[in-house]
N, C-alpha and C positions, 0 to 999 in steps of 0.2 A: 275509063280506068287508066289509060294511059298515061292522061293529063294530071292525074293527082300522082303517079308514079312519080313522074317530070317533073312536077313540084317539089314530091318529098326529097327526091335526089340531088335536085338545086338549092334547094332550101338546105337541108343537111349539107352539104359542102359548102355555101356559105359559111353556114355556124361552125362548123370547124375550121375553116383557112381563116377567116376572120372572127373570131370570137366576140362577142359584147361581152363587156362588164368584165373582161379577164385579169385576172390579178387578184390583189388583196389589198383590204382598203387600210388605210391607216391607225385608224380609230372604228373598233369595232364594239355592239354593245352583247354579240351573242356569234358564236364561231365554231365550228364541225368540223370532222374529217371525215369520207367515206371509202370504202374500198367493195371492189368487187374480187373476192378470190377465185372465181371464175375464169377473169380474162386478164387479171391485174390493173385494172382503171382504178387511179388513186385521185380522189378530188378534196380538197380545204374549201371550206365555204367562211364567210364574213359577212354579218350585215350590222348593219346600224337601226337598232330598232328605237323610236321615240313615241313616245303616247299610242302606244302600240300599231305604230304603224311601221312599213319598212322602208326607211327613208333610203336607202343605199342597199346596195348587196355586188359581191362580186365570189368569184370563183377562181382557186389556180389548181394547178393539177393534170396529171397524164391520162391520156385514156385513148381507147378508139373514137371513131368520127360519132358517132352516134351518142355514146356519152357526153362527149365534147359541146355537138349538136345540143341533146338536150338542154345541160347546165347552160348554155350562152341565151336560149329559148325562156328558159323560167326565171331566168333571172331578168331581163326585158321585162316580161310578165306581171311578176313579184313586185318591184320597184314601184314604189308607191300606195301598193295594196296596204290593209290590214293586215294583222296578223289569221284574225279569221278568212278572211276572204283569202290570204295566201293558204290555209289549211284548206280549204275550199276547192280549190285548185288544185291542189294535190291531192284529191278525194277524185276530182272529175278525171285529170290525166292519169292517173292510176289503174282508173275504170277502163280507161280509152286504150291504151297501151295494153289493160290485160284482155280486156274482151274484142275491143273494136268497136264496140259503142259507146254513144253518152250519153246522158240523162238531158242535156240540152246541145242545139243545132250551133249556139254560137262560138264553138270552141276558135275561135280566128288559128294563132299557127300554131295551136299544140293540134290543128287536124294531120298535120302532114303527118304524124306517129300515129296516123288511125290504124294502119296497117304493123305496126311491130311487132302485136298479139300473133302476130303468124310465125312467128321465127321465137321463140319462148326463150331461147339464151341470150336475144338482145334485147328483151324486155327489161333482164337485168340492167343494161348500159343505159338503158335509156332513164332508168327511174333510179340506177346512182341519185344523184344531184338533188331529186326531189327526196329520195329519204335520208338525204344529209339534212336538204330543209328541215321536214318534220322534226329531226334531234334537234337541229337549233333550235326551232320555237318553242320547243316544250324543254331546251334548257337541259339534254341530254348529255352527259360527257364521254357516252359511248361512242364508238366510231360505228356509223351507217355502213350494213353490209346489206347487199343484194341476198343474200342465201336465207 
């Protein structure tokens, strides 16, 4: 148990001292904003989507490490997928994050949020990002809140 502790702790302070994909892309085909009024983590999403796949995506925005963390995680992720296969993914991390388990063993690094499900106020931070996604892909012009 330890050792997955030590993971997620490394892991997460990565993703937030060095972010992937941070910023905002130039040319976007589909774009979100989320907030959590919780804790006040404000995140913009951007992606470029073509033949429905997600050719680009990036993220800007303030938040704690865990927020941070996730958005820099699924956007890695995302990058390349389908648009299904990215709703896919946010069906599985969703599960993972709320319960602590998943329907399959190969979650690669959305495991280190296997443990979030325990601390219920930073399940919000962590699934910011991904329910910004979801408006995007289904083309919402609401702003994604955790509540």
């Amino acid at each position: 148990m330890d050792d997955l502790r030590e993971l997620y702790q490394e892991t997460i302070l990565d993703h937030n001292q060095s972010p992937q994909n941070f910023g905002r892309l130039e040319f976007s085909t589909h774009s979100g904003d989320g907030y959590n009024p919780l804790c006040g983590d404000k995140l913009f999403l951007t992606l470029e989507v073509h033949d429905s796949k997600v050719k680009d995506i990036r993220f800007d925005g303030s938040g704690c490490a865990i927020s941070k963390a996730s958005a820099s995680i699924m956007t890695t992720l995302v990058k390349g997928k389908t648009v299904s296969e990215a709703e896919a993914l946010f069906d599985l991390f969703h599960e993972l994050v709320t319960t602590g388990k998943s329907k399959t063993t190969n979650l690669g690094k959305l495991s280190v949020m296997a443990g979030v499900y325990k601390y219920p106020v930073r399940v919000k931070c962590a699934t910011l990002a991904w329910h910004t996604l979801k408006n995007c892909l289904s083309h919402s012009n609401e702003v994604a809140k955790t509540e």
